[in-house]
PDB file as gemmi writes it, atoms N, CA and C in Angstrom:
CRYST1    1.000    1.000    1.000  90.00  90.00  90.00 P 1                      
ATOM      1  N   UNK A   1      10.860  26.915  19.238  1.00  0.00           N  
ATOM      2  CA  UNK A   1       9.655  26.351  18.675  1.00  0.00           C  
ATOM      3  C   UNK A   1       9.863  24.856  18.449  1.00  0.00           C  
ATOM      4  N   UNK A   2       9.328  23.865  18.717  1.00  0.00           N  
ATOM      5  CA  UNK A   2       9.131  22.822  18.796  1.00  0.00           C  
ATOM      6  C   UNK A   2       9.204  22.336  17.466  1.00  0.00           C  
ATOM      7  N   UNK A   3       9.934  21.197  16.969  1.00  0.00           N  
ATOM      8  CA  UNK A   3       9.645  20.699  15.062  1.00  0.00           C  
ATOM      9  C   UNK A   3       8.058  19.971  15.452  1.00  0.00           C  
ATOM     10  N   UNK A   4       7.613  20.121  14.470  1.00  0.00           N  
ATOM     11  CA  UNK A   4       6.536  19.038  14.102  1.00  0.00           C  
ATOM     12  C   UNK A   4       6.825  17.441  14.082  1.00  0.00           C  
ATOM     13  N   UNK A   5       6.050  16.528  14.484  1.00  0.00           N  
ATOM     14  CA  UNK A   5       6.758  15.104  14.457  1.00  0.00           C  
ATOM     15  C   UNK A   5       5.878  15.018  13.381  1.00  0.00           C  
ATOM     16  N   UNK A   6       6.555  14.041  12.305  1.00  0.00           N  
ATOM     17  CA  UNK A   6       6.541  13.739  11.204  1.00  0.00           C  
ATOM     18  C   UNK A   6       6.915  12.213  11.390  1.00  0.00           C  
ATOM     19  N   UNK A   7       6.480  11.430  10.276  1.00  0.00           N  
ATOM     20  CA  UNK A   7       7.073   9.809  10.422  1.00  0.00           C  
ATOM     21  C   UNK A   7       7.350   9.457   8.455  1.00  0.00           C  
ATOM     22  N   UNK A   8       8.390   8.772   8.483  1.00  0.00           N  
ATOM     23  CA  UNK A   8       8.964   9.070   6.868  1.00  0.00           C  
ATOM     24  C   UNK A   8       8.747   7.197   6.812  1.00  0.00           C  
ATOM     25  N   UNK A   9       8.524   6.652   5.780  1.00  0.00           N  
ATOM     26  CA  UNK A   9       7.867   4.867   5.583  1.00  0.00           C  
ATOM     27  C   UNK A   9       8.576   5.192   3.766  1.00  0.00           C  
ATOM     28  N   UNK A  10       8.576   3.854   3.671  1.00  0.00           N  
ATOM     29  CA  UNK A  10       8.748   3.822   2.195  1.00  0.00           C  
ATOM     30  C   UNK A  10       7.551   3.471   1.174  1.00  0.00           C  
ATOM     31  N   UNK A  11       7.167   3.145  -0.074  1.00  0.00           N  
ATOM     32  CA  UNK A  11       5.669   3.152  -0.210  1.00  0.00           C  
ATOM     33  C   UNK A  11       5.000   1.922   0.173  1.00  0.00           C  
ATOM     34  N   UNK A  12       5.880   1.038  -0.111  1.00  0.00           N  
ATOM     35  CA  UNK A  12       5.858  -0.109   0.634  1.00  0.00           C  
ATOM     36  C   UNK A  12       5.251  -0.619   1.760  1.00  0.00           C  
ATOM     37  N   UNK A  13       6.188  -0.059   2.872  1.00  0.00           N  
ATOM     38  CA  UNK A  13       5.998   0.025   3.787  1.00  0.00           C  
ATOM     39  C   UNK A  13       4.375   0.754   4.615  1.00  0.00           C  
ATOM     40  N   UNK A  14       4.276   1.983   3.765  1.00  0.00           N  
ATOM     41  CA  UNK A  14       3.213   2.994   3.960  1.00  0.00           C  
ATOM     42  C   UNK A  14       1.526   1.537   3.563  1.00  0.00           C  
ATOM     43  N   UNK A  15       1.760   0.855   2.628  1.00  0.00           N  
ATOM     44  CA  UNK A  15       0.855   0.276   1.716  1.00  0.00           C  
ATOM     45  C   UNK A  15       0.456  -0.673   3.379  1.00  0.00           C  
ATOM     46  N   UNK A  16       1.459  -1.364   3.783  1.00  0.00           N  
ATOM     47  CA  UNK A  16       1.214  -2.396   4.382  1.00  0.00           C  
ATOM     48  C   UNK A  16       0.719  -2.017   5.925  1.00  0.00           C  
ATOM     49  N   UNK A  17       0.698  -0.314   6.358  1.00  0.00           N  
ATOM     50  CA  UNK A  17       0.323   0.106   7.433  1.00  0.00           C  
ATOM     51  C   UNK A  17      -0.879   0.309   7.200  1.00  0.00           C  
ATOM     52  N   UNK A  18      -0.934   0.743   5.509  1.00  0.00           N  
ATOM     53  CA  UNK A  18      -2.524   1.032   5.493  1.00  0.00           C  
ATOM     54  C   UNK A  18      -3.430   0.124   5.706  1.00  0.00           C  
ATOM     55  N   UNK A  19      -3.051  -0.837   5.407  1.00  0.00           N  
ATOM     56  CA  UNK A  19      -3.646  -2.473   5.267  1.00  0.00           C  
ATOM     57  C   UNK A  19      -4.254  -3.077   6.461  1.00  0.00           C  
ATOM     58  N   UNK A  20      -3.263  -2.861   7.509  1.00  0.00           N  
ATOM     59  CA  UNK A  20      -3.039  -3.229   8.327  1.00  0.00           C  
ATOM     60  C   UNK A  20      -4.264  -3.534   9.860  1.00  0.00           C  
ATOM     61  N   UNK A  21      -4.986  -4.654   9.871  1.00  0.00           N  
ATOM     62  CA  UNK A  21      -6.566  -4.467  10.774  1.00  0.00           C  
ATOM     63  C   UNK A  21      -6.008  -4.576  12.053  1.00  0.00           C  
ATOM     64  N   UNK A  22      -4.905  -4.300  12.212  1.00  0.00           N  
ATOM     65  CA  UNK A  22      -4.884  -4.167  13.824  1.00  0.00           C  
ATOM     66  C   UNK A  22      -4.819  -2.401  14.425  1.00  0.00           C  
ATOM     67  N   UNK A  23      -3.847  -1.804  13.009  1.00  0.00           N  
ATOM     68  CA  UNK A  23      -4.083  -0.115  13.079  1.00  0.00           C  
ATOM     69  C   UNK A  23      -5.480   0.352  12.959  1.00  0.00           C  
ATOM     70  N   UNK A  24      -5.715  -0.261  12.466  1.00  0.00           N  
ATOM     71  CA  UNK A  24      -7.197   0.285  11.384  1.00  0.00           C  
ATOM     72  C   UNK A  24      -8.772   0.328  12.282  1.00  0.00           C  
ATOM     73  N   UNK A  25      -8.656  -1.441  12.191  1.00  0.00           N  
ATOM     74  CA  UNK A  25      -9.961  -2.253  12.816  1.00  0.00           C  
ATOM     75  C   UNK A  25     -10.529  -2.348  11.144  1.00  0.00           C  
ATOM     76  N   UNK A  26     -11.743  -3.274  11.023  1.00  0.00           N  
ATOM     77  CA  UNK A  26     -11.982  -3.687   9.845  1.00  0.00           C  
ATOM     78  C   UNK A  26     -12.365  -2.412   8.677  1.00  0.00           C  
ATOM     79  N   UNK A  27     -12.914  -1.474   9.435  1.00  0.00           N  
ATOM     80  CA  UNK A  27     -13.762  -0.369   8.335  1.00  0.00           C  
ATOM     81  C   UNK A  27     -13.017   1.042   8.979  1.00  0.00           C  
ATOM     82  N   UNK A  28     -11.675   0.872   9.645  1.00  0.00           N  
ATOM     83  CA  UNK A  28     -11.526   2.479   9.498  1.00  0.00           C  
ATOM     84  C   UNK A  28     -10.846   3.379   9.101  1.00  0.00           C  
ATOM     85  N   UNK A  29     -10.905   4.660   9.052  1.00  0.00           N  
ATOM     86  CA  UNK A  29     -10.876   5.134   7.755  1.00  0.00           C  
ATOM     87  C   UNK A  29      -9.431   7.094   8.415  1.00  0.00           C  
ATOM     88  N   UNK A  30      -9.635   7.431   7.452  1.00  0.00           N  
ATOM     89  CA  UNK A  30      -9.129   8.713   8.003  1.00  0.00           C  
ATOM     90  C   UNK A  30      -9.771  10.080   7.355  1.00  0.00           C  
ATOM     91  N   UNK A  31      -8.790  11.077   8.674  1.00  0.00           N  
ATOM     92  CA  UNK A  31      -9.365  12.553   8.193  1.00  0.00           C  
ATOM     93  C   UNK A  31      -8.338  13.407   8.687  1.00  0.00           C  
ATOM     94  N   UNK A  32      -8.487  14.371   8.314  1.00  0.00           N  
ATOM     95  CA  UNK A  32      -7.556  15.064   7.888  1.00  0.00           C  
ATOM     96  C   UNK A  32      -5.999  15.238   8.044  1.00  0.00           C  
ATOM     97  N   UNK A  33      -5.810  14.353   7.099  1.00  0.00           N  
ATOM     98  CA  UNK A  33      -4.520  13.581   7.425  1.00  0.00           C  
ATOM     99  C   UNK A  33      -3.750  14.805   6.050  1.00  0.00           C  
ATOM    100  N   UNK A  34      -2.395  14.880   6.459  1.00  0.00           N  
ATOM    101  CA  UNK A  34      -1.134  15.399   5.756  1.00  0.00           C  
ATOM    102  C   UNK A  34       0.176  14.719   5.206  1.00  0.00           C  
ATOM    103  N   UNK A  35      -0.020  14.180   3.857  1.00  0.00           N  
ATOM    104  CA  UNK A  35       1.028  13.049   3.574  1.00  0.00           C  
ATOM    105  C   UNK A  35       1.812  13.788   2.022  1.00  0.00           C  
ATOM    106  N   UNK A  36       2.986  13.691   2.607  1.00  0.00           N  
ATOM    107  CA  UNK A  36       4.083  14.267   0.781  1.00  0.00           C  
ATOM    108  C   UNK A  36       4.321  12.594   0.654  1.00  0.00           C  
ATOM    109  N   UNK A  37       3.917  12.285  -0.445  1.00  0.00           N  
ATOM    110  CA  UNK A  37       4.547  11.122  -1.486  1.00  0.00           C  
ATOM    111  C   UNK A  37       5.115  11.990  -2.342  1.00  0.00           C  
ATOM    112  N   UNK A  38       6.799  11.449  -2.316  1.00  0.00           N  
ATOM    113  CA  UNK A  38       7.783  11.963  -3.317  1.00  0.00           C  
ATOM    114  C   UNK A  38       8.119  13.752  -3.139  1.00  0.00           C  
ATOM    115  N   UNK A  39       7.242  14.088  -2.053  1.00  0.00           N  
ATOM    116  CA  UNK A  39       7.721  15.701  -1.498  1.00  0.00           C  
ATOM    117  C   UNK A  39       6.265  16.886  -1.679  1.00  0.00           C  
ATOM    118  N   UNK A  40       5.296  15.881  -2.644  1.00  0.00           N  
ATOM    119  CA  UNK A  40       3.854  16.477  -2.734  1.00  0.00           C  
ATOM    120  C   UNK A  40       3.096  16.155  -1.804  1.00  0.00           C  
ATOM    121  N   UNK A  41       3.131  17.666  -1.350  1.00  0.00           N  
ATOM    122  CA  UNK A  41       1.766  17.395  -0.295  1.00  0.00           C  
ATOM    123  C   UNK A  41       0.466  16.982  -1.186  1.00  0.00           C  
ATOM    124  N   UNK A  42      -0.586  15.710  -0.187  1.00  0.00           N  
ATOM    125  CA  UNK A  42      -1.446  15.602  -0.390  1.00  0.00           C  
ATOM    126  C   UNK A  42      -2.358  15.655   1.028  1.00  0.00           C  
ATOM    127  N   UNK A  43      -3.541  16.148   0.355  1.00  0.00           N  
ATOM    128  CA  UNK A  43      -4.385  16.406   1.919  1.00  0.00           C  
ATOM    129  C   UNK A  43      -5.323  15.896   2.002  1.00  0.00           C  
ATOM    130  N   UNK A  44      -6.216  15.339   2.906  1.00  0.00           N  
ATOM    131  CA  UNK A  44      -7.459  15.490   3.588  1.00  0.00           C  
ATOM    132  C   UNK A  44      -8.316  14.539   2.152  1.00  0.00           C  
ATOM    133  N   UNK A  45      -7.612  13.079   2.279  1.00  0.00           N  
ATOM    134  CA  UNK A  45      -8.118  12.051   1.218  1.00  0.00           C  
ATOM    135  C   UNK A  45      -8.037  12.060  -0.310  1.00  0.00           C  
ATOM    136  N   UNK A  46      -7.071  13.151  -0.356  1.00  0.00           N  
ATOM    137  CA  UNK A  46      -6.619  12.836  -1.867  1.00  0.00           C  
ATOM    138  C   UNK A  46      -5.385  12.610  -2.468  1.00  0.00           C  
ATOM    139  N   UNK A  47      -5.159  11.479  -1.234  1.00  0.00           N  
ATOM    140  CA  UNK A  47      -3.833  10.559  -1.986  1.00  0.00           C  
ATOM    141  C   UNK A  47      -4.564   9.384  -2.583  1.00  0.00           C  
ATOM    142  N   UNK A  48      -3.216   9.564  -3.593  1.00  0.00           N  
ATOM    143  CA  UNK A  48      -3.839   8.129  -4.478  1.00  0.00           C  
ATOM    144  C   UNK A  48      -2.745   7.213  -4.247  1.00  0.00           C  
ATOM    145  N   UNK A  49      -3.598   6.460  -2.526  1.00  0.00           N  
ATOM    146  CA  UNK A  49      -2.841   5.409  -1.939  1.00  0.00           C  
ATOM    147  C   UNK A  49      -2.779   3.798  -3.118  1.00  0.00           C  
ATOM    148  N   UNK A  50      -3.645   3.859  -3.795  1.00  0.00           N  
ATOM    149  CA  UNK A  50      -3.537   2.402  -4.750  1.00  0.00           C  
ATOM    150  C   UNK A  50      -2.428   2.878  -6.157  1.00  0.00           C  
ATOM    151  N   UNK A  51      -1.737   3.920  -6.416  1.00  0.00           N  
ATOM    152  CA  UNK A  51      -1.140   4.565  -7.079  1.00  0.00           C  
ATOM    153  C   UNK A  51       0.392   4.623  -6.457  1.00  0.00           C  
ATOM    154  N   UNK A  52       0.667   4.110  -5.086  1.00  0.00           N  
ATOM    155  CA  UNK A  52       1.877   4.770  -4.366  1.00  0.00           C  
ATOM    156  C   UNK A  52       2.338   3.118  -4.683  1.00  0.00           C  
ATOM    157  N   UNK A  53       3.889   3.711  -5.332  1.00  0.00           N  
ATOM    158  CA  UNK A  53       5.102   2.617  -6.062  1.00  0.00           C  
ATOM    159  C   UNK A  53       5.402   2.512  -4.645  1.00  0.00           C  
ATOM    160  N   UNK A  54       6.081   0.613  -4.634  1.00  0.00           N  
ATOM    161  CA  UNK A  54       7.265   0.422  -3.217  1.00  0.00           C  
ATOM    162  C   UNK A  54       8.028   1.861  -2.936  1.00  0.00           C  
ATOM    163  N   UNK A  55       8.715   1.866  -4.363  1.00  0.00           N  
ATOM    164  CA  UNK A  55       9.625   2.961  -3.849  1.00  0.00           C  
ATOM    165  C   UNK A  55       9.609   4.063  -3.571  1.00  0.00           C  
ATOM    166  N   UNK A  56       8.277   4.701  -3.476  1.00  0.00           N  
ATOM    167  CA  UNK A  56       8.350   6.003  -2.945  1.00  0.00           C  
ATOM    168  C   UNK A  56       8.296   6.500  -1.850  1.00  0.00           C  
ATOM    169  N   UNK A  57       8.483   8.020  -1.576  1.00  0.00           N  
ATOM    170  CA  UNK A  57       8.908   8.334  -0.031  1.00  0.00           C  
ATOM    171  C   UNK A  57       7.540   8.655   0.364  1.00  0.00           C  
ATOM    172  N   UNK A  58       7.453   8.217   1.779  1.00  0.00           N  
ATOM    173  CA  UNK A  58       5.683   8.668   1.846  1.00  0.00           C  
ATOM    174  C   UNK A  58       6.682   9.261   3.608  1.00  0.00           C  
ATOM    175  N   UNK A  59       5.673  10.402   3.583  1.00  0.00           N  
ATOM    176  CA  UNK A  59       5.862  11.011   4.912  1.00  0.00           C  
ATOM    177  C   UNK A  59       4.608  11.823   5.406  1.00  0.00           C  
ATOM    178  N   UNK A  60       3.975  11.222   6.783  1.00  0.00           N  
ATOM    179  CA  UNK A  60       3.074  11.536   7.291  1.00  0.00           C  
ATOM    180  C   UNK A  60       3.634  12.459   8.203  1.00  0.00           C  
ATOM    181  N   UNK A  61       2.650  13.726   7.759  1.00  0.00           N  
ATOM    182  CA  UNK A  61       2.796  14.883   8.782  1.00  0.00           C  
ATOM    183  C   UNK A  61       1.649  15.043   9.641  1.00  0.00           C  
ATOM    184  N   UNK A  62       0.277  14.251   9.673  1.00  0.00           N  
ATOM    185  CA  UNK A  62      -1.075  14.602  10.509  1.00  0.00           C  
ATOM    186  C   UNK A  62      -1.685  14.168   9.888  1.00  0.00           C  
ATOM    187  N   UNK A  63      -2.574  13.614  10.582  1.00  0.00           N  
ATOM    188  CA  UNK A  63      -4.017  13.118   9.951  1.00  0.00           C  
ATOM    189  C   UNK A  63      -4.423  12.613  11.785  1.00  0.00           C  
ATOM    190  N   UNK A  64      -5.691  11.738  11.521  1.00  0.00           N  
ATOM    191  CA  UNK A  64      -6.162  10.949  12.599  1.00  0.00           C  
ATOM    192  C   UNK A  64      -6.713   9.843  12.027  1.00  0.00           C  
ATOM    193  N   UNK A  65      -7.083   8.898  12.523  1.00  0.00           N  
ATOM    194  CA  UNK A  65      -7.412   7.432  12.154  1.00  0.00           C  
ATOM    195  C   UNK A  65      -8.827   7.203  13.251  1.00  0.00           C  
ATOM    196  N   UNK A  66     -10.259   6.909  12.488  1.00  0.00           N  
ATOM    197  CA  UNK A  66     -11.360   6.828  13.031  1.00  0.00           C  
ATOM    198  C   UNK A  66     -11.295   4.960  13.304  1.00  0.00           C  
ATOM    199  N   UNK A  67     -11.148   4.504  14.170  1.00  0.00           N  
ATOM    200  CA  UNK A  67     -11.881   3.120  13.990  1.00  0.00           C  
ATOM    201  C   UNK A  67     -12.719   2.775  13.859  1.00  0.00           C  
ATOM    202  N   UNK A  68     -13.250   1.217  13.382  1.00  0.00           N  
ATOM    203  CA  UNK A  68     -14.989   1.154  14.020  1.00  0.00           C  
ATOM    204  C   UNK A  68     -15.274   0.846  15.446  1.00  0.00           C  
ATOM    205  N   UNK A  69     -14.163   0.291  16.045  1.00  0.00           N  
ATOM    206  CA  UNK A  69     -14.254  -0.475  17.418  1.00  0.00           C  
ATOM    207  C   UNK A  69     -15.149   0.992  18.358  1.00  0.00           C  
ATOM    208  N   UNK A  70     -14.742   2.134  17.874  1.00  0.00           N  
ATOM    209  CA  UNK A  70     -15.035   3.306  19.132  1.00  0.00           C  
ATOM    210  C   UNK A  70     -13.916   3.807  19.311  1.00  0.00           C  
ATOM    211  N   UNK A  71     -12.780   3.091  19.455  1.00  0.00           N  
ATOM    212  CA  UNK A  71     -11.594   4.214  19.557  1.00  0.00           C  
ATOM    213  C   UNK A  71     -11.027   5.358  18.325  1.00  0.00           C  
ATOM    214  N   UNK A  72     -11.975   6.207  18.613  1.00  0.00           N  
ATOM    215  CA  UNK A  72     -11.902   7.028  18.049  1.00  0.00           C  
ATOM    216  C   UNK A  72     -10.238   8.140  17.951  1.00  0.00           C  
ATOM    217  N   UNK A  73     -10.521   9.207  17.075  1.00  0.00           N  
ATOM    218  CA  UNK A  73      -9.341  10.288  17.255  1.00  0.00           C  
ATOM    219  C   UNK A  73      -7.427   9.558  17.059  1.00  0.00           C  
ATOM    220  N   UNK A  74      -7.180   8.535  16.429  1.00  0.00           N  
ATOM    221  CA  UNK A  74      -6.078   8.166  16.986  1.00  0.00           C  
ATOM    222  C   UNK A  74      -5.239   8.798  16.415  1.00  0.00           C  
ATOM    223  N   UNK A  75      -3.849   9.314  16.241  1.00  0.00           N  
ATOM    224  CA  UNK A  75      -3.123  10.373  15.937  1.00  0.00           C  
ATOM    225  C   UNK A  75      -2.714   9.345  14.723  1.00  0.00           C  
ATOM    226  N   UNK A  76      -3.053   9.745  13.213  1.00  0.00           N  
ATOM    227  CA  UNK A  76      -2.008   8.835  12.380  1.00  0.00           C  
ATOM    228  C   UNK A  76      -0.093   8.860  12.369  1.00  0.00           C  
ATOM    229  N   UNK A  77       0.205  10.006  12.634  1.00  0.00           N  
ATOM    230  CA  UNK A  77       1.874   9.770  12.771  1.00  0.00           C  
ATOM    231  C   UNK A  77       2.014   8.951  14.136  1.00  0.00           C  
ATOM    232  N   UNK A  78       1.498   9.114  15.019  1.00  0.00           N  
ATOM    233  CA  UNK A  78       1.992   8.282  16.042  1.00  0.00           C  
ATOM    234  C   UNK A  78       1.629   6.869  15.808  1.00  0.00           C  
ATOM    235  N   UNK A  79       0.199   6.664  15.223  1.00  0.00           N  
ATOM    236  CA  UNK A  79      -0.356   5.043  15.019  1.00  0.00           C  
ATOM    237  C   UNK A  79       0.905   4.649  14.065  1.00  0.00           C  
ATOM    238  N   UNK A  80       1.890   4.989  12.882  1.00  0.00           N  
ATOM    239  CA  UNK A  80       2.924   5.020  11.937  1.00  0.00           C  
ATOM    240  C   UNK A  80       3.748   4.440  12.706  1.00  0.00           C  
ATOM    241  N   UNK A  81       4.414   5.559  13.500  1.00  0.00           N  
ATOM    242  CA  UNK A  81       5.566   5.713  14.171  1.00  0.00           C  
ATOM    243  C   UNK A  81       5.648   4.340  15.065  1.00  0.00           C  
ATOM    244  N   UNK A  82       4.858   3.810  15.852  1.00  0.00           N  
ATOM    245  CA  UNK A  82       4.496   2.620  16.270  1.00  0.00           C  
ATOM    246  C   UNK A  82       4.580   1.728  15.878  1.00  0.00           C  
ATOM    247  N   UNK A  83       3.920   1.485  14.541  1.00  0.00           N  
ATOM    248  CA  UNK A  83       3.294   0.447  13.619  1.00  0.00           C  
ATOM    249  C   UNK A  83       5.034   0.416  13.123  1.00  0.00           C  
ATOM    250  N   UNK A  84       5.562   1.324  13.012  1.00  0.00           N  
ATOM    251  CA  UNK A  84       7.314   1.398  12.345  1.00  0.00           C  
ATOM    252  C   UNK A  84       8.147   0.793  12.938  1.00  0.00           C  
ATOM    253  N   UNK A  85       8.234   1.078  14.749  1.00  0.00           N  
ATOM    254  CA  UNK A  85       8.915   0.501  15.726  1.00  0.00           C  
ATOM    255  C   UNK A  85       8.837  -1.045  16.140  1.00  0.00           C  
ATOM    256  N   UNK A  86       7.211  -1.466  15.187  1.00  0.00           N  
ATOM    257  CA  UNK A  86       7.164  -2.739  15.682  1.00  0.00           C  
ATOM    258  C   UNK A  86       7.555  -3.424  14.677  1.00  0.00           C  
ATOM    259  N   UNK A  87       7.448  -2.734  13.885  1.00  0.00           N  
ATOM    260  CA  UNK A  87       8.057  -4.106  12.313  1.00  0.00           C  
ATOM    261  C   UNK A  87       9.891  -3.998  12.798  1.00  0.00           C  
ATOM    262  N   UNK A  88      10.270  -5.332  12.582  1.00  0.00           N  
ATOM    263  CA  UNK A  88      11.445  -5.495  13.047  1.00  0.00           C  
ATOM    264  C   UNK A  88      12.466  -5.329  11.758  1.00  0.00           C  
ATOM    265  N   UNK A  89      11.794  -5.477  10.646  1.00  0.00           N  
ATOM    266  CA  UNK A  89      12.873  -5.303   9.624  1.00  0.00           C  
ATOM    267  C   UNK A  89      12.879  -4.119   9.012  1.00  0.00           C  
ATOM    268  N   UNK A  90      13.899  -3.519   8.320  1.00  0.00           N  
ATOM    269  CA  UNK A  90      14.447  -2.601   7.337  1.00  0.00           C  
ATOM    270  C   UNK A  90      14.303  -2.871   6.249  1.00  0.00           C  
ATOM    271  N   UNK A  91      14.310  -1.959   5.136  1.00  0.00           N  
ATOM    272  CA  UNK A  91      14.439  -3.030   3.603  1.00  0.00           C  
ATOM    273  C   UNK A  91      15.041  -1.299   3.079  1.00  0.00           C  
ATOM    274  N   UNK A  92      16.107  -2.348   2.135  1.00  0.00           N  
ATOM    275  CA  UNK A  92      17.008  -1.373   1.274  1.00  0.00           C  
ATOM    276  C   UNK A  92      16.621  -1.641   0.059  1.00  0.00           C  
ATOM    277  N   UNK A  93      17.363  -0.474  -1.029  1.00  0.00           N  
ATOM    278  CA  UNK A  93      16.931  -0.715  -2.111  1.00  0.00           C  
ATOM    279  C   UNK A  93      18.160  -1.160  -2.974  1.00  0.00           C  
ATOM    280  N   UNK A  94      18.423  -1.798  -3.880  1.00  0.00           N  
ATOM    281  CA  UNK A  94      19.995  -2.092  -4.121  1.00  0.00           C  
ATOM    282  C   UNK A  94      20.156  -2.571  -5.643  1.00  0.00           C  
ATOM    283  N   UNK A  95      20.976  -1.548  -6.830  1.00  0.00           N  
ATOM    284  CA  UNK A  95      21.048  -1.300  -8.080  1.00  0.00           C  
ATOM    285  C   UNK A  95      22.072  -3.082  -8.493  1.00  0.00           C  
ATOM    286  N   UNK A  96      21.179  -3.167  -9.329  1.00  0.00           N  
ATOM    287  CA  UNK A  96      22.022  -4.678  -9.712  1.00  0.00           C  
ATOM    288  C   UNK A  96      21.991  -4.564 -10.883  1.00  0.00           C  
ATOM    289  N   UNK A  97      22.717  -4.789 -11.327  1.00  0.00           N  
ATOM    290  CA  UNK A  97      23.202  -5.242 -13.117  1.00  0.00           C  
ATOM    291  C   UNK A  97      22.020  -6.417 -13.598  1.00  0.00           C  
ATOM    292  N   UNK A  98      21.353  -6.561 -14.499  1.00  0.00           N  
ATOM    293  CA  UNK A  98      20.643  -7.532 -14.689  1.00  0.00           C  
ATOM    294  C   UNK A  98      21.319  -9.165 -15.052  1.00  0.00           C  
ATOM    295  N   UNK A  99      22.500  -9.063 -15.578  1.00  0.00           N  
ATOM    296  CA  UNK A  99      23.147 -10.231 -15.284  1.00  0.00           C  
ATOM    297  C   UNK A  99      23.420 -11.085 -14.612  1.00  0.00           C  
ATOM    298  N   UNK A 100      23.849 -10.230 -13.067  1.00  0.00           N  
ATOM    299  CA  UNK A 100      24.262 -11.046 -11.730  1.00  0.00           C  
ATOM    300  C   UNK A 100      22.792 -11.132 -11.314  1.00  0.00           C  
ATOM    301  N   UNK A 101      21.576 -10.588 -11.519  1.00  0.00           N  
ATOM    302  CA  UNK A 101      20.855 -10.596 -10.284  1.00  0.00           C  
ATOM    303  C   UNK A 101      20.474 -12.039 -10.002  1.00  0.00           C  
ATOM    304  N   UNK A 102      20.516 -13.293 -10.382  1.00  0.00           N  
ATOM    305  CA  UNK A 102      20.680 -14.739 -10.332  1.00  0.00           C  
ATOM    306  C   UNK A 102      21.333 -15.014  -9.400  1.00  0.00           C  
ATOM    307  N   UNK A 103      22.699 -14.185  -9.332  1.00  0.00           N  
ATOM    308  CA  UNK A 103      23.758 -14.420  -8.897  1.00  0.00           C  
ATOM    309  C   UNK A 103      23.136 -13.597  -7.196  1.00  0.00           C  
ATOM    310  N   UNK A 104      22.724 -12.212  -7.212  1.00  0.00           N  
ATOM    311  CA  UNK A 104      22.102 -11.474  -5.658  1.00  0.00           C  
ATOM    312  C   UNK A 104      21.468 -12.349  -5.290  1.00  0.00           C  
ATOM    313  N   UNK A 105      20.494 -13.123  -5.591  1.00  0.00           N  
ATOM    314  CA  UNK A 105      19.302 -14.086  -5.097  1.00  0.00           C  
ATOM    315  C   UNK A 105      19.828 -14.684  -4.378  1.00  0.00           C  
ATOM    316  N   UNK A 106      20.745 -15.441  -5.285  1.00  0.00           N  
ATOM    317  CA  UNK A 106      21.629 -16.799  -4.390  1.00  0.00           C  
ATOM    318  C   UNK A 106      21.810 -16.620  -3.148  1.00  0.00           C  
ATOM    319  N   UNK A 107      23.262 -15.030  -3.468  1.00  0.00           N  
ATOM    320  CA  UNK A 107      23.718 -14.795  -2.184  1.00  0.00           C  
ATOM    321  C   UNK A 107      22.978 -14.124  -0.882  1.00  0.00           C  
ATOM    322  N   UNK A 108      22.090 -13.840  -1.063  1.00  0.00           N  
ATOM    323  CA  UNK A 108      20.818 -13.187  -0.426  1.00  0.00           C  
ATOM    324  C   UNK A 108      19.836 -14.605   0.129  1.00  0.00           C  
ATOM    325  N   UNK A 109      20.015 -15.341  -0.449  1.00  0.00           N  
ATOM    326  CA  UNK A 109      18.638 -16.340   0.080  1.00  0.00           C  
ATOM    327  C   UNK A 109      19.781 -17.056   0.837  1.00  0.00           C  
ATOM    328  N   UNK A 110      21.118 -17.781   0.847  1.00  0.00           N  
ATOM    329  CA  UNK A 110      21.989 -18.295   1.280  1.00  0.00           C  
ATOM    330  C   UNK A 110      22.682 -18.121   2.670  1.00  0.00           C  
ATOM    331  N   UNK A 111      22.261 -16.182   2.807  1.00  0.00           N  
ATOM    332  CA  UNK A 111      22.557 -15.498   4.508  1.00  0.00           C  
ATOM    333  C   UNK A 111      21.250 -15.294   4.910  1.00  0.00           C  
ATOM    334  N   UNK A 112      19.927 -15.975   4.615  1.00  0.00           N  
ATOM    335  CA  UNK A 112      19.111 -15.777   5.475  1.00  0.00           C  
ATOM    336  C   UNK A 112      18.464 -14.512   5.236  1.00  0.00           C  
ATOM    337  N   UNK A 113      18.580 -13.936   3.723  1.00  0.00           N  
ATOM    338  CA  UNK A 113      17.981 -12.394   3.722  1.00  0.00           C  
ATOM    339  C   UNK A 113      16.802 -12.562   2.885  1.00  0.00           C  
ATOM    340  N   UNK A 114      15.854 -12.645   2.519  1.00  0.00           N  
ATOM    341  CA  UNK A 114      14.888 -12.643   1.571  1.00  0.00           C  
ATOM    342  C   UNK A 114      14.558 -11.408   0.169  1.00  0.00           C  
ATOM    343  N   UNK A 115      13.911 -12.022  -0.982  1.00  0.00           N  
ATOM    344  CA  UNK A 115      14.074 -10.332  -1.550  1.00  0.00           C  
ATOM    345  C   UNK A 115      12.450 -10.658  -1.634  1.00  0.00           C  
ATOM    346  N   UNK A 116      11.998  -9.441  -1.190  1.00  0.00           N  
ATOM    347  CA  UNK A 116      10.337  -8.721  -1.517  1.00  0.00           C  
ATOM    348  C   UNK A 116      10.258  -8.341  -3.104  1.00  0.00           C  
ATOM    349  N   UNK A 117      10.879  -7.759  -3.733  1.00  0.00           N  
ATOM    350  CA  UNK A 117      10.763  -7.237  -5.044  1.00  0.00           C  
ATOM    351  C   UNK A 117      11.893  -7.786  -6.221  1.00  0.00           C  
ATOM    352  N   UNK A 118      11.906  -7.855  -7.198  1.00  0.00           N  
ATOM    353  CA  UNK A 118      12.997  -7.984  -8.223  1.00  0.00           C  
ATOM    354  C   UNK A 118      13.437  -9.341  -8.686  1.00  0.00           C  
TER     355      UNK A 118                                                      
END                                                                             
């Protein structure tokens, strides 16, 4: 039996696909889509996408993505999975003592790494 393809984003990450008007087009929308944030399934528009922290695990199991352009039906794990392959960066999450974190910045902005959060 075949696994199901699934695509796993962080919430972060998930926020900025949703966003995103080149996946989308200006007004579009979804249906019956299958997403666990943090391991809870939510279904068929009742995630509470303005509610989802950076850090949580978001994993799309199905849905579809309506555009307005006409291209209709688009598979949301695959539009993900795509939208995943093309972002070129990774982002970790990384426990710092509140003392040094002055000190992470430095060494982080100094090799060319940027921080998104903290």
């Amino acid at each position: 039996m075949a696994k199901a393809q699934t695509v796993t984003l962080t919430g972060r990450q998930f926020k900025e696909f949703y966003n995103d008007e080149q996946v989308w087009g200006q007004d579009g929308y979804h249906e019956d889509d299958e997403i666990l944030i943090n391991g809870v399934l939510h279904d068929d528009n009742s995630v509470p996408y303005q509610d989802v922290a950076d850090t949580d695990v978001i994993c799309i199991k199905g849905g579809c993505i309506i555009r307005d352009d006409g291209d209709n039906q688009i598979d949301m794990v695959n539009a993900a999975k795509k939208w995943a392959e093309a972002n070129q960066f990774t982002e970790i999450i990384v426990k710092c003592d509140k003392s040094r974190l002055e000190e992470l910045h430095a060494l982080l902005n100094s090799t060319g790494f940027s921080v998104v959060n903290g």
